[in-house]
N, C-alpha and C positions, 0 to 999 in steps of 0.2 A: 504494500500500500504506500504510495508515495501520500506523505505525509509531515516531510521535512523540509525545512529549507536550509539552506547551508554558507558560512559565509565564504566565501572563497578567495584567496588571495593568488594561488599561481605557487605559492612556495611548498613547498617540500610536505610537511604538516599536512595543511588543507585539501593537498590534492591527494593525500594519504587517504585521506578521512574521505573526498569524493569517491573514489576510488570502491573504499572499504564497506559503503554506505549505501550505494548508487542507487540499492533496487528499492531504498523508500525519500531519497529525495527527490521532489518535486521542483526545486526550483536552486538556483545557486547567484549568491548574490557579493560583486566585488564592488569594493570600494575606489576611486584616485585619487588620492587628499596630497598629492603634490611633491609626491615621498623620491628621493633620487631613484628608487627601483619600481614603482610602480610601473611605466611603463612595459618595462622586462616581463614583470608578472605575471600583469595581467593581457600579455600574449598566449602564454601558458594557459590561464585560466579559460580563455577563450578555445584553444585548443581542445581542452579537455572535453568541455561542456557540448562541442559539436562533435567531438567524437562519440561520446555517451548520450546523446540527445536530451540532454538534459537543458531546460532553457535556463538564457544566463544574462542578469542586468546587470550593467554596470553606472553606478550614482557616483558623480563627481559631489565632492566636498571641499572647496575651492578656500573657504575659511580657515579651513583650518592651517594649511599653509602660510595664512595669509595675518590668522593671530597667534600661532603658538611656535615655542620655540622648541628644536629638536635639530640634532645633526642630520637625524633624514630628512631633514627638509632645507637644509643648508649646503649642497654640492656634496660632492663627493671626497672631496679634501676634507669635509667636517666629520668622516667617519672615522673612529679610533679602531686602530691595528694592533692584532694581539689576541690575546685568551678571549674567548667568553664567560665575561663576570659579570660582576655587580657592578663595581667600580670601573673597568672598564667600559661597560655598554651602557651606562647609567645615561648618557648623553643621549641615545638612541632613544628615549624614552618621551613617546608624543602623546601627553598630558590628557588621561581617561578616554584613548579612541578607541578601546573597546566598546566604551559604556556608549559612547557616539554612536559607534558602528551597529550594537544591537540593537539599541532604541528603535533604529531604523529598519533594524529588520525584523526588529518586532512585529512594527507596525506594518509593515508588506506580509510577514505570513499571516499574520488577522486579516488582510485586506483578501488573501488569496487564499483563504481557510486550510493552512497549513500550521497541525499542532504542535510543532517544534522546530526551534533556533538551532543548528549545530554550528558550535565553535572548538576551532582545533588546540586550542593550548596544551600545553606539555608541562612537564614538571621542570626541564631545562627554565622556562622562565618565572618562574616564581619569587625567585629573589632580584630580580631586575625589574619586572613589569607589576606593578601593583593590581594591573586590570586583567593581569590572567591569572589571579590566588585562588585558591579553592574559594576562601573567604567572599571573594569578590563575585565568584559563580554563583555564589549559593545563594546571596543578597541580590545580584541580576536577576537570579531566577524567579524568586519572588514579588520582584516588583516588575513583572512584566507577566508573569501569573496572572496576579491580581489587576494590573493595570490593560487587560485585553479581556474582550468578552467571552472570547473561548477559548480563555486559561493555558495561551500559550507558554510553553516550557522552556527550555534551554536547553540541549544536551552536550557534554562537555566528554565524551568518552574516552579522549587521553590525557584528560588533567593528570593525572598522578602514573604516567606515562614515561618513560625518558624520549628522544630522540632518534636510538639507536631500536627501542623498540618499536617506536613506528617505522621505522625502516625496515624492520622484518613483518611487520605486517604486510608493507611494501612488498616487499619479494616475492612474499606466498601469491601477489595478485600481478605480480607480474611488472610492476611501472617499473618503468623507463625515468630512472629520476633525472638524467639530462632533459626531460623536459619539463621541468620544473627552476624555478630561480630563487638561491637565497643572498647571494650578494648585497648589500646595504650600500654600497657603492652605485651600482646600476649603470656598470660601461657597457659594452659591447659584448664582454668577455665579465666574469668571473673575477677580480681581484684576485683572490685565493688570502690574502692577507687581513682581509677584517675577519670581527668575531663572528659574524653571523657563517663566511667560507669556512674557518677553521672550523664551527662547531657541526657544521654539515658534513665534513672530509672526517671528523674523526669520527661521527653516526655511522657514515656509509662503512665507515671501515672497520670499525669494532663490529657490525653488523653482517659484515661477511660476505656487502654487498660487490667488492674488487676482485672475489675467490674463483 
């Protein structure tokens, strides 16, 4: 029963979870709030969703770029190289666009009477992203329950996930993760040196996806 909506960004995660999920989402919804990779992305996302006939909007968010501050939204020289941390990725951090992000796709699955939101968070971000906490899901959840008439949901099925194990969920289904993009840079190519490259190369490879 498609009965989900899904948010979809093009990266690695999300397209896990489209992937993982397919035969009950209805609908997949990406965001372009001005980010140096969305573009990249959301090719990706587009890809996916006309391969799997799954239909696919995409809502600019032209604001947020335009009042909040974050290195992704500052070129690509504003992304910091190195580990995936706290302290280091703490810059990457664009100010409750979760909470932006679901509101809005709250409101489209109520519109399209689809009873649940999935969002791909991992446990990887937890300590960096305050908008992908269990905490934070669990208080979304609620207030988009109660704030829709037919008690749409949330569903977050790899909050307490790592990375490496969505990437063997990956495997079993087959993706092709070169076509997916996690770069925070958003060149042409890959960096391979920010946190977001390194934290993706060491999934795919403690994952056993190089073997």
């Amino acid at each position: 029963m498609k009965d989900s909506l899904i948010v979809l960004s093009g990266g690695l995660d999300s397209t896990t979870m489209l992937y993982e999920y397919q035969f009950r989402i209805g609908m997949a919804l990406s965001f372009h709030y001005g980010s140096n990779h969305n573009d990249k992305e959301l090719e990706f996302a587009k890809l996916h969703c006309k391969r799997l006939g799954i239909p696919h909007m995409v809502i600019r968010l032209p604001f947020i770029k335009q009042f909040f501050k974050s290195s992704l939204l500052s070129g690509a020289d504003a992304i910091p190289e190195g580990n995936y941390d706290d302290e280091n990725m703490k810059s990457t951090v664009v100010p409750f666009r979760n909470g932006i992000m679901l509101s809005i796709a709250a409101g489209i699955a109520e519109n399209n009477k689809l009873q649940y939101v999935m969002l791909a968070n991992h446990s990887g971000d937890h300590t960096i992203y305050p908008d992908c906490r269990p905490e934070f899901v669990e208080a979304m959840n609620n207030a988009i329950c109660f704030g829709t008439w037919n008690g749409v949901q949330l569903l977050t099925p790899y909050t307490h996930l790592t990375k490496t194990e969505i990437v063997r969920h990956g495997m079993k289904l087959g993706i092709n993760y070169d076509e997916t993009w996690s770069c925070y840079k958003g060149g042409d190519k890959p960096c391979g040196v920010c946190g977001t490259c390194r934290e993706r190369e060491e999934a795919l490879r403690d994952a056993g996806y190089y073997d």
